[in-house]
N, CA, C and O of each residue as an XYZ file, in Angstrom:
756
protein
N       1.401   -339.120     44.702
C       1.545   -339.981     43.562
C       2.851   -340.766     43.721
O       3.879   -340.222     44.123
N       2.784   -341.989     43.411
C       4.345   -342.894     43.499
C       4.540   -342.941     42.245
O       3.846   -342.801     41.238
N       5.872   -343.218     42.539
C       7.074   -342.899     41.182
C       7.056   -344.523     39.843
O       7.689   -345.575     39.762
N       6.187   -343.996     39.211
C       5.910   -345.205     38.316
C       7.113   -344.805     37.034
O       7.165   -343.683     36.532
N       7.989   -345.894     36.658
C       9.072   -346.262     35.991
C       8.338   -345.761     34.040
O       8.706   -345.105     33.065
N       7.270   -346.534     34.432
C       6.278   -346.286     33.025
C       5.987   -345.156     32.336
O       6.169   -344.725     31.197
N       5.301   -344.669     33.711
C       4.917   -342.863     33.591
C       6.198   -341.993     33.578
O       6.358   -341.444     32.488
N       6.970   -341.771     34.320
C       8.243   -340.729     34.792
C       9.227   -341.035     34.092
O       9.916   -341.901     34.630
N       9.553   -340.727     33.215
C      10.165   -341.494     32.520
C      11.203   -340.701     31.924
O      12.139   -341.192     31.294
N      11.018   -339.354     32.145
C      11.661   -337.806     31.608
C      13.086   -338.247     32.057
O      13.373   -338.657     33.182
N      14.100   -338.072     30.798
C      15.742   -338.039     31.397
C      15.822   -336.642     32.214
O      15.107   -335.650     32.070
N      16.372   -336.747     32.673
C      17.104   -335.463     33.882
C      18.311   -334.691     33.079
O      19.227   -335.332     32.563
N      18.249   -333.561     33.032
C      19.269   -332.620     32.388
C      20.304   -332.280     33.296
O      21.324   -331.754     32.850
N      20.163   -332.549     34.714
C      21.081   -331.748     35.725
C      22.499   -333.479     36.048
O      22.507   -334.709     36.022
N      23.115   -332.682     36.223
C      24.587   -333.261     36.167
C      24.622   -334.418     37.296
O      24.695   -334.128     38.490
N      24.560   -335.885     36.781
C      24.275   -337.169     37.663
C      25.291   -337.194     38.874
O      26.494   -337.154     38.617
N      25.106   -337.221     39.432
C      25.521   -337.410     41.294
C      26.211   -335.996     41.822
O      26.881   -335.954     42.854
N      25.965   -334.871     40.998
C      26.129   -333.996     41.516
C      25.481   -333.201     42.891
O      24.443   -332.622     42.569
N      25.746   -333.060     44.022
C      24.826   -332.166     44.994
C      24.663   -330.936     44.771
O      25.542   -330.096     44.958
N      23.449   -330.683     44.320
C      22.916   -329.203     44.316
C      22.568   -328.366     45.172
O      22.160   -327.214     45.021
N      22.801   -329.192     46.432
C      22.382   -328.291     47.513
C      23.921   -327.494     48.252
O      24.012   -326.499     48.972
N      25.049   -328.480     47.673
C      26.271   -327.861     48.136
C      26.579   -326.339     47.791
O      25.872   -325.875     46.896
N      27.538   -325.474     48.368
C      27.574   -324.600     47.727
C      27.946   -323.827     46.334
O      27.369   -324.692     45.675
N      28.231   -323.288     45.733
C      28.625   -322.627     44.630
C      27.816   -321.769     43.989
O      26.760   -321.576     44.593
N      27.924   -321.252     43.093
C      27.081   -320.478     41.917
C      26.633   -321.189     40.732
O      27.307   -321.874     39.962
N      25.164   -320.870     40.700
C      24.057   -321.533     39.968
C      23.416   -320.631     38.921
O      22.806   -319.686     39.421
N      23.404   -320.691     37.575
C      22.937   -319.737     36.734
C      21.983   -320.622     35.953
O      22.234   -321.574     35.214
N      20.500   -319.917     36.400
C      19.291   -320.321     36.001
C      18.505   -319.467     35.106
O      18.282   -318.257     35.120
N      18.095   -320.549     34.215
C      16.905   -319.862     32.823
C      15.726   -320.478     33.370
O      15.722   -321.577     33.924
N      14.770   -319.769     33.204
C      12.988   -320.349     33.497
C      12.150   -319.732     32.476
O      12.150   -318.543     32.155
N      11.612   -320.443     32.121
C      10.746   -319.808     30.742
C       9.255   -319.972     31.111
O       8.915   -320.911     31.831
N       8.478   -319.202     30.699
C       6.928   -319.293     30.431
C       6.910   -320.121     29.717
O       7.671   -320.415     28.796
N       5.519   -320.824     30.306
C       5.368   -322.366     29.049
C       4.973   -321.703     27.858
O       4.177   -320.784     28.052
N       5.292   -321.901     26.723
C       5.386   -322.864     25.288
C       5.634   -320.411     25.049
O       5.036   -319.704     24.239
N       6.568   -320.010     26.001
C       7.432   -318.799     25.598
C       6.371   -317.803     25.459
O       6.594   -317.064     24.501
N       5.178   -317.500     26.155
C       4.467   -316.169     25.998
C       4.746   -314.962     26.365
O       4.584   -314.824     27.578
N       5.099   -314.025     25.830
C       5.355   -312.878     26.358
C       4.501   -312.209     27.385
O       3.908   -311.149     27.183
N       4.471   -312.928     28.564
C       3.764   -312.500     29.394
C       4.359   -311.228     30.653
O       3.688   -310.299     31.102
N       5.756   -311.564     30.982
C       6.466   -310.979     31.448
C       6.508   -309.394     31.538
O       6.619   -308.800     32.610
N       6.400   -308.728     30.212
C       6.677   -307.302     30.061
C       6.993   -307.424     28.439
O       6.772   -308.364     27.676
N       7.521   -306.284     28.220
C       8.270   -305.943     26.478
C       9.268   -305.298     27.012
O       9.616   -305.041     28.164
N       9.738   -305.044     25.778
C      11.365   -304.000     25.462
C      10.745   -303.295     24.662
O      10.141   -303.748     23.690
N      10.817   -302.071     24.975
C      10.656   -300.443     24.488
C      12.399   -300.076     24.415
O      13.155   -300.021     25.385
N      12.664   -299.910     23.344
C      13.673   -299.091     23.106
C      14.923   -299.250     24.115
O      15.524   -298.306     24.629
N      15.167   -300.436     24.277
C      16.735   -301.082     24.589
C      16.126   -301.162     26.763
O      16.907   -301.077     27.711
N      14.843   -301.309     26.833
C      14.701   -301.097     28.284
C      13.175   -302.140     28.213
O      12.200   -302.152     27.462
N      13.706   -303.165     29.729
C      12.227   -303.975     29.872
C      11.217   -303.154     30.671
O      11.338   -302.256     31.504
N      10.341   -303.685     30.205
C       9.473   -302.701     30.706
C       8.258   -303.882     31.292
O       7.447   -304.450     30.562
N       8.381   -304.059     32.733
C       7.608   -305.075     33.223
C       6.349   -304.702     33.454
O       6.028   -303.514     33.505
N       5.296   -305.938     33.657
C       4.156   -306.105     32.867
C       3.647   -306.505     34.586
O       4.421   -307.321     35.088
N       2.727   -306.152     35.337
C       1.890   -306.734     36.519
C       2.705   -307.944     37.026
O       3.203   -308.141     38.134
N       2.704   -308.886     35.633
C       3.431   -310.632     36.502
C       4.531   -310.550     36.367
O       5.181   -311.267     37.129
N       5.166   -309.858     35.580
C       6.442   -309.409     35.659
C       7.107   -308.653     36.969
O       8.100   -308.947     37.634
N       6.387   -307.818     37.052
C       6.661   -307.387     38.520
C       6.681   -308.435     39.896
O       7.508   -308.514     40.805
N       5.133   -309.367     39.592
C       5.414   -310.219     40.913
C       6.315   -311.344     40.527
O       6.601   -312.155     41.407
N       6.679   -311.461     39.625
C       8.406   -312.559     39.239
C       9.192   -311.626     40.088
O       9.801   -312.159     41.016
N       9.287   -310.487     39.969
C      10.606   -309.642     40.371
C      10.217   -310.008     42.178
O      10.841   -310.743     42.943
N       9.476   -309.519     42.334
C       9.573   -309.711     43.950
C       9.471   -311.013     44.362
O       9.994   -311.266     45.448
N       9.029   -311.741     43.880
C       9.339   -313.389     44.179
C      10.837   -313.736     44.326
O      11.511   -314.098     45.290
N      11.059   -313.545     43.296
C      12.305   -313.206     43.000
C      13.368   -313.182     43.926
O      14.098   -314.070     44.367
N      13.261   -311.495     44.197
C      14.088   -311.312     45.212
C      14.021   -311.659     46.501
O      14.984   -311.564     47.262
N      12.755   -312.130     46.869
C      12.407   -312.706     48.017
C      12.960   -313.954     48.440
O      12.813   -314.212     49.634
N      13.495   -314.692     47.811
C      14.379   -316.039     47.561
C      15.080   -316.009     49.247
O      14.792   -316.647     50.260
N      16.034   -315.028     48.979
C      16.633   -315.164     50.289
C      16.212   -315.601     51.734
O      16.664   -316.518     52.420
N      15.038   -314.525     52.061
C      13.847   -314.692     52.996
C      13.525   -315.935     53.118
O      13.162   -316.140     54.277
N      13.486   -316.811     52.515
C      12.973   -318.392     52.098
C      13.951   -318.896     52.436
O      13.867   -319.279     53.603
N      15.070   -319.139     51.884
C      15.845   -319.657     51.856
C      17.395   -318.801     52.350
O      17.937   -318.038     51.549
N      17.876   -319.004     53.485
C      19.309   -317.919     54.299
C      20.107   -318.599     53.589
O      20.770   -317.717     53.043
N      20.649   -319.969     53.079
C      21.536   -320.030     52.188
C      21.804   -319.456     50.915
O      22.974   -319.347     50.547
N      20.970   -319.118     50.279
C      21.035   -318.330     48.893
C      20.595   -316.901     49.072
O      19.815   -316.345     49.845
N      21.482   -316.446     47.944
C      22.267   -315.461     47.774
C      22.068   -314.825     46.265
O      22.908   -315.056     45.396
N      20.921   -314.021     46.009
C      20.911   -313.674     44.720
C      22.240   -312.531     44.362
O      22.730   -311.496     44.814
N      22.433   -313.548     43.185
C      23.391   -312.359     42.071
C      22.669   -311.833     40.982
O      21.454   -312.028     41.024
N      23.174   -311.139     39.898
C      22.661   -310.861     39.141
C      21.244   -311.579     38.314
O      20.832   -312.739     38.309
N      20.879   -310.683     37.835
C      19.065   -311.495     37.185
C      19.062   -310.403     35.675
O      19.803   -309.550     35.186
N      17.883   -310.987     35.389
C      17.196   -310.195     34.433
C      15.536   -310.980     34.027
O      15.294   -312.171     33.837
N      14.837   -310.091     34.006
C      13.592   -310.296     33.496
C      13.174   -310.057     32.075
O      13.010   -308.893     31.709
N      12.954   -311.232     31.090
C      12.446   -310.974     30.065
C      11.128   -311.219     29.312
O      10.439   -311.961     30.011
N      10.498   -310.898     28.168
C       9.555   -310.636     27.846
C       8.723   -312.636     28.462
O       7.722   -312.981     29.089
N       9.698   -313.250     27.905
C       9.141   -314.415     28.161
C       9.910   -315.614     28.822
O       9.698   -316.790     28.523
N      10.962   -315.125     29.893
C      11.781   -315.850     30.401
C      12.604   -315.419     31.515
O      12.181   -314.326     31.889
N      13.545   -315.781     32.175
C      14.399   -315.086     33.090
C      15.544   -315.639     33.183
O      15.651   -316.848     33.389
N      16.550   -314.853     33.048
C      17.680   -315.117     33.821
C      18.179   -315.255     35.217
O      17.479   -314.567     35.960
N      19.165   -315.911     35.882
C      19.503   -315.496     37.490
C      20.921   -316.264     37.614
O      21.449   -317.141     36.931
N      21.269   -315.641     38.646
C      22.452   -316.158     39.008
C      22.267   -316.713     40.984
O      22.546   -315.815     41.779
N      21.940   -317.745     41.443
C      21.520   -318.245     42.692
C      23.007   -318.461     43.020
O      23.830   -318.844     42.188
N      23.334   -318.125     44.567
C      24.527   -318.779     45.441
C      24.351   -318.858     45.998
O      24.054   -317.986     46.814
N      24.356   -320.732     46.215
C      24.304   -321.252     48.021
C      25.448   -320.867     48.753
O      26.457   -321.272     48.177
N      25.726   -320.176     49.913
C      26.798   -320.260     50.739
C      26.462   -321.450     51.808
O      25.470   -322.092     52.153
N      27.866   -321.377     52.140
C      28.192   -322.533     53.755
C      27.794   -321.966     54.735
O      27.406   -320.812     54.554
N      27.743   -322.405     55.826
C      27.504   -321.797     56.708
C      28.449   -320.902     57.427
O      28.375   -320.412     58.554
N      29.611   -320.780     56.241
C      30.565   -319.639     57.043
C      30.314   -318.906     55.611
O      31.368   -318.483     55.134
N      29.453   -318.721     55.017
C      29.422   -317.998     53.690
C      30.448   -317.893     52.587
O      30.931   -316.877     52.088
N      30.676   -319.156     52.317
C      32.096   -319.040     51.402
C      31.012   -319.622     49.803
O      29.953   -320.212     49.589
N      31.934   -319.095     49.162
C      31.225   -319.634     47.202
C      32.065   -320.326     46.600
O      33.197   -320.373     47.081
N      31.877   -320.794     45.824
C      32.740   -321.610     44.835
C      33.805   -322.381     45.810
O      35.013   -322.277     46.019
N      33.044   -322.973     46.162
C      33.635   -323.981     47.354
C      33.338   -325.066     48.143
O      32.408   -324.808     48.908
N      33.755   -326.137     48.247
C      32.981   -326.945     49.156
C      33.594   -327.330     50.274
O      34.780   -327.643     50.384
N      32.684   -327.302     51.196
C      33.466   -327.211     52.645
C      33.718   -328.414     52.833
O      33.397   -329.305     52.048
N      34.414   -328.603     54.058
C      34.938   -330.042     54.866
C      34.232   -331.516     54.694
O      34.459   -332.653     54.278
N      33.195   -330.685     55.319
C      31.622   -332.039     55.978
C      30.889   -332.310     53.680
O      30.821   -333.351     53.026
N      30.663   -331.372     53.414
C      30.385   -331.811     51.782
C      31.328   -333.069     51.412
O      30.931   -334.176     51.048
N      32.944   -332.564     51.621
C      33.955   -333.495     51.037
C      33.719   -335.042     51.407
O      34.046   -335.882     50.569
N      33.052   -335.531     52.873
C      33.045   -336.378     53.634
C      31.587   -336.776     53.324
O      31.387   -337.990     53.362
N      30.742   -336.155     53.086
C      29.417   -336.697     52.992
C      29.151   -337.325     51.857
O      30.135   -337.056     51.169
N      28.341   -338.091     51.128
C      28.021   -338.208     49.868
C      27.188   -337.653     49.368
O      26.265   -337.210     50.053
N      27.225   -337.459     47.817
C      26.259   -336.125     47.277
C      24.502   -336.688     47.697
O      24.092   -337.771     47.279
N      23.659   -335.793     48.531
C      22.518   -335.403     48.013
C      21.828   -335.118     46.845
O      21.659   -333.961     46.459
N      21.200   -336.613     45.947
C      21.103   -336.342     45.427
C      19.295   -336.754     45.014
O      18.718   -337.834     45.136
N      18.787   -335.468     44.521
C      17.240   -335.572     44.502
C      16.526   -336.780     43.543
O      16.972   -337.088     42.437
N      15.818   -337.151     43.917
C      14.396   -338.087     43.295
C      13.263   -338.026     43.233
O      12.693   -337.292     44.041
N      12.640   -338.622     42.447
C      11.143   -338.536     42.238
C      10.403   -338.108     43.552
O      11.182   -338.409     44.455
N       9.279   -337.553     44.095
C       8.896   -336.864     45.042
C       9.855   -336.973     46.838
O       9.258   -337.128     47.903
N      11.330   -336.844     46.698
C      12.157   -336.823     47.441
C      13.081   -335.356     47.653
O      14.286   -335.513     47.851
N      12.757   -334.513     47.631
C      13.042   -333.152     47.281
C      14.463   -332.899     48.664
O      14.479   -333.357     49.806
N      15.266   -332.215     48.121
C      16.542   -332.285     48.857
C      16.145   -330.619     49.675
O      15.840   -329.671     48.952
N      16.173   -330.543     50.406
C      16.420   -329.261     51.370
C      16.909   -328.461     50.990
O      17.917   -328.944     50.475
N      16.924   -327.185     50.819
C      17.462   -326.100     50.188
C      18.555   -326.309     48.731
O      19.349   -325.627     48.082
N      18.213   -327.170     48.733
C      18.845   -327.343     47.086
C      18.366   -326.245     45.795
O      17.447   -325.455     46.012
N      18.794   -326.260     44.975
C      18.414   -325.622     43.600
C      17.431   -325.832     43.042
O      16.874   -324.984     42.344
N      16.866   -327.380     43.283
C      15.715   -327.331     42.172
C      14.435   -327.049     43.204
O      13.382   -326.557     42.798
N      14.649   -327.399     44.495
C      13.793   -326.937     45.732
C      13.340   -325.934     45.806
O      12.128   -325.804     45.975
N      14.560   -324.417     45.655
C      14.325   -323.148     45.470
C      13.859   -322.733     44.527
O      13.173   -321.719     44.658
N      14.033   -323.364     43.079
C      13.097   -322.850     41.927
C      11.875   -323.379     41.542
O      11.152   -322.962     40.638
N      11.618   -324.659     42.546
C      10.438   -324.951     42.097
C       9.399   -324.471     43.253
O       8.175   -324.584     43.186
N      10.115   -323.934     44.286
C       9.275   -323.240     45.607
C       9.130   -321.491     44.875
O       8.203   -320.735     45.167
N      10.016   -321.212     44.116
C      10.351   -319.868     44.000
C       8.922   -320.027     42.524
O       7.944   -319.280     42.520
N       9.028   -320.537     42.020
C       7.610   -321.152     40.627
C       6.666   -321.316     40.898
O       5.839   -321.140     40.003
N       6.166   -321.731     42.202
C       5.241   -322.690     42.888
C       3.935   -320.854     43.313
O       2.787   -320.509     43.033
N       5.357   -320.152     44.242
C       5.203   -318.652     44.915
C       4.829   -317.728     43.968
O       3.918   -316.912     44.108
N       5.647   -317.876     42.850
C       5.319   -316.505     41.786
C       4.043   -316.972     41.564
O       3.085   -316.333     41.999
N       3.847   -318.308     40.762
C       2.101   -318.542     40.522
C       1.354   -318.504     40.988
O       0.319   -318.273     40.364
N       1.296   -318.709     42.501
C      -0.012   -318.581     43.575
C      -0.079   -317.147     43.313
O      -1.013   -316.887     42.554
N       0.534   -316.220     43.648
C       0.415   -314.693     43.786
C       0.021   -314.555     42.274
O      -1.088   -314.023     42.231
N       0.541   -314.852     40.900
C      -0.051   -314.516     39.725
C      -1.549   -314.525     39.839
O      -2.285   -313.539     39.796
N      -1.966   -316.052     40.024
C      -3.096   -316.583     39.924
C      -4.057   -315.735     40.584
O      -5.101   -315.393     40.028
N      -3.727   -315.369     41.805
C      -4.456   -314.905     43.026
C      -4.711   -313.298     42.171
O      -5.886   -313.013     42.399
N      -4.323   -312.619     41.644
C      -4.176   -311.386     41.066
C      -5.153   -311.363     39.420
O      -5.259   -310.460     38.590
N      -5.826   -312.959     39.454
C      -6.611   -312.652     38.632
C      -5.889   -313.497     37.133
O      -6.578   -313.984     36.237
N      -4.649   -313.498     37.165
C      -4.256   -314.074     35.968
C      -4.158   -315.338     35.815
O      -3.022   -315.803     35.907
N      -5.471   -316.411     35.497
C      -5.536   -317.652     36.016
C      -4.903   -318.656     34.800
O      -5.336   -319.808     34.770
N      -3.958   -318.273     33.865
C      -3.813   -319.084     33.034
C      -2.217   -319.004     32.552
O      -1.734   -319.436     31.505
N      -1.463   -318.217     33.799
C      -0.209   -317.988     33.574
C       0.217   -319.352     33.813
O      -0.598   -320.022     34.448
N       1.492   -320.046     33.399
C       1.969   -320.917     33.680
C       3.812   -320.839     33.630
O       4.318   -319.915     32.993
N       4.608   -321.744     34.255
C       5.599   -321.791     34.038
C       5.416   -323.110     32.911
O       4.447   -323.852     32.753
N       7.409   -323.072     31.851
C       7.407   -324.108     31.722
C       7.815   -325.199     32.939
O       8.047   -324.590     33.984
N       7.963   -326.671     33.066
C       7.812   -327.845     33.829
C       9.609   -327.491     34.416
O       9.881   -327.329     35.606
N      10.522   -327.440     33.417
C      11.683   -327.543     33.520
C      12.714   -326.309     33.395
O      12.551   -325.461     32.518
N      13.737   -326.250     34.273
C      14.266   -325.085     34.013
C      15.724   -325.480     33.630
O      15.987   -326.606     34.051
N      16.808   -324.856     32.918
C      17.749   -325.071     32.829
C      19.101   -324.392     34.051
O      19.048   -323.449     34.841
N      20.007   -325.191     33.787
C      21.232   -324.789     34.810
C      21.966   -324.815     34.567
O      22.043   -325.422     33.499
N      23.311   -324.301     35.088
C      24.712   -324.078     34.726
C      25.345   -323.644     35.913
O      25.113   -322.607     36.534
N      26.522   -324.912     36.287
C      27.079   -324.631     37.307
C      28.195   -324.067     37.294
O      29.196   -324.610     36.826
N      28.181   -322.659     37.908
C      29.539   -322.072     37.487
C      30.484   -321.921     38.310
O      30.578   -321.466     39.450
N      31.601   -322.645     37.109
C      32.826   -322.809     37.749
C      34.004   -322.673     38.438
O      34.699   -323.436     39.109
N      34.074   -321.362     38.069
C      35.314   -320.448     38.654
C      34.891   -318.505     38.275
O      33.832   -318.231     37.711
N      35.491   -317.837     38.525
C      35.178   -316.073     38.261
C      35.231   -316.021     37.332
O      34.211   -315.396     37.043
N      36.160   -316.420     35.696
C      35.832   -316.122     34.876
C      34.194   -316.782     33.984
O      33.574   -316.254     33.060
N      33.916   -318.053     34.707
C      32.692   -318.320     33.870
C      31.742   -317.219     34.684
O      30.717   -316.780     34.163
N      32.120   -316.874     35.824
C      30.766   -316.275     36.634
C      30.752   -314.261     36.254
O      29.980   -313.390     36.654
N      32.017   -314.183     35.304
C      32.243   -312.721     34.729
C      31.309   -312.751     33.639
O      30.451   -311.885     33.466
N      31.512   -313.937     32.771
C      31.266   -314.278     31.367
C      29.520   -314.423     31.573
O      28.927   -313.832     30.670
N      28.806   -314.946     32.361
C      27.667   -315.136     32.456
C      26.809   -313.635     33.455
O      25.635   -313.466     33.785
N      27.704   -313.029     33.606
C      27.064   -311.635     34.409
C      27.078   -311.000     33.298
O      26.236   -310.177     32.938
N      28.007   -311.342     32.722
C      27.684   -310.246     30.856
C      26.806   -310.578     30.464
O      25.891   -309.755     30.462
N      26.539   -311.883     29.926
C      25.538   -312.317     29.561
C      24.209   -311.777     29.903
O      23.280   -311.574     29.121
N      24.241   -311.573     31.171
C      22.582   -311.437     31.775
C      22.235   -309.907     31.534
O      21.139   -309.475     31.174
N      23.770   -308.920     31.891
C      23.540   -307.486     31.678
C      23.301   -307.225     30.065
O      22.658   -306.246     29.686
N      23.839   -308.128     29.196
C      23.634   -307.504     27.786
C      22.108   -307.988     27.285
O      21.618   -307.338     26.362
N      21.363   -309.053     27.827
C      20.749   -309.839     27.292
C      19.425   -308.494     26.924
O      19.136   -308.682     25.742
N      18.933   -307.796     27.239
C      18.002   -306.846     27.020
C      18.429   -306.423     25.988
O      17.906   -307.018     25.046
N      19.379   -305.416     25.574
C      20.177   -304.794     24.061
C      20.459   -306.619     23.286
O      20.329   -306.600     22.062
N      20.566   -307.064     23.472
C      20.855   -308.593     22.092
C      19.356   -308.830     21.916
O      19.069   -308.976     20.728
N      18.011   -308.935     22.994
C      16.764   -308.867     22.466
C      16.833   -308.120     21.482
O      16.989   -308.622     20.369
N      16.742   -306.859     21.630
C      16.157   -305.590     20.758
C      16.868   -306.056     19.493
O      16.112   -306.089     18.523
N      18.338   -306.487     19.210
C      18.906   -306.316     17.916
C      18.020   -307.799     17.528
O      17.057   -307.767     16.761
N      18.422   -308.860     18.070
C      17.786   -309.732     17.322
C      15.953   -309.882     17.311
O      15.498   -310.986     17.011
N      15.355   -309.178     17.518
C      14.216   -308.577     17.200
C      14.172   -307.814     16.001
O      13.277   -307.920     15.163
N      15.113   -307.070     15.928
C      15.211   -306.023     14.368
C      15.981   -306.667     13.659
O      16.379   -305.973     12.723
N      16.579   -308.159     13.661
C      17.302   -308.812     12.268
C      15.864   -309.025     11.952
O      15.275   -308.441     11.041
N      15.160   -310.182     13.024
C      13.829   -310.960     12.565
C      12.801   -310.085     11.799
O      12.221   -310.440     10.773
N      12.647   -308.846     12.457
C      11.713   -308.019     11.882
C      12.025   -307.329     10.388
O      11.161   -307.084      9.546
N      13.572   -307.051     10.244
C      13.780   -306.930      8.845
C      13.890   -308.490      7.876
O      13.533   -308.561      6.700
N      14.195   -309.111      8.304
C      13.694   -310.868      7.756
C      12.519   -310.851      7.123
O      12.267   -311.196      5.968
N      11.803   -310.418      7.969
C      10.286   -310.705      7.283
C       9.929   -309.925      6.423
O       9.144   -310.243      5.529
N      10.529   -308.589      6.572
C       9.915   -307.382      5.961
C      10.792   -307.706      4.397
O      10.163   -307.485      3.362
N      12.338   -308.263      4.293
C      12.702   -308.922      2.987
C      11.916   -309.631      2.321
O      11.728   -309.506      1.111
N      11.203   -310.718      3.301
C      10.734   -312.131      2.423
C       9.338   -311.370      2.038
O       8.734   -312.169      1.322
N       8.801   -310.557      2.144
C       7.275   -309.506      1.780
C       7.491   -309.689     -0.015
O       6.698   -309.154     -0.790
């Protein structure tokens, strides 16, 4: 399909002339379209993954295999979404950094069916592309991702401390804000 101005028309959320394929740390959300709890549940402060939940997890971790520049950090799997933390290294494996030849090059930066080489949105939309064939193939023909995923490029150790909390607490902040909502409703009765 060519890139019609008319049709494509979606603004871009990811940070303009930034290269995503350079290195650093990348903290990614991906959601099931329109948020189905397809993933698994939370039983009592613990996820408890669900068949496609499981093949997210090994997709998942399989990233690397795919791709020798990235470098999974922390994750989490939820009822209807995921967390992750992706790091491209250099080819001398350094993070939060950009090497020599980056400084000198100009950013790589992706377009309409122009997909950048081991970049970020390459890996999650190859890593989306993988979990669904294997969903599908397993019988579950109506799983879907949503289209778009969100990002956050992190900046230095303390944003990349602050967002590893994040991902480790995010299971216990389900459960509580599950039991505000559930006593919410049970008030408005």
């Amino acid at each position: 399909m060519h890139y019609d101005p008319l049709r494509h028309h979606r603004r871009s959320i990811r940070l303009r002339g930034y290269d995503y394929a350079q290195a650093g740390d990348y903290y990614v959300t991906l959601c099931v379209k329109e948020r189905e709890s397809l993933l698994g549940a939370i039983l009592r402060n613990e996820m408890l993954l669900s068949r496609i939940g499981e093949i997210v997890k090994e997709c998942w971790e399989g990233i690397p295999g795919h791709f020798p520049r990235a470098a999974l950090d922390q994750y989490v799997i939820m009822p209807d979404h995921m967390h992750g933390i992706i790091a491209l290294v250099d080819q001398v494996g350094t993070r939060h950094a950009v090497s020599r030849l980056e400084k000198i090059l100009p950013p790589r930066c992706e377009q309409f069916g122009r997909p950048v080489s081991g970049s970020l949105s390459t890996i999650i939309r190859s890593f989306k592309s993988a979990a669904s064939k294997r969903i599908h193939s397993e019988g579950y023909s109506t799983f879907a991702w949503q289209s778009r995923f969100y990002e956050h490029i992190i900046r230095d150790g303390r944003d990349l401390d602050r967002i590893r909390n994040y991902i480790a607490d995010n299971v216990s902040k389900w459960s509580k804000d599950n039991e505000n909502h559930e006593s919410d409703a049970a008030n408005a009765s």
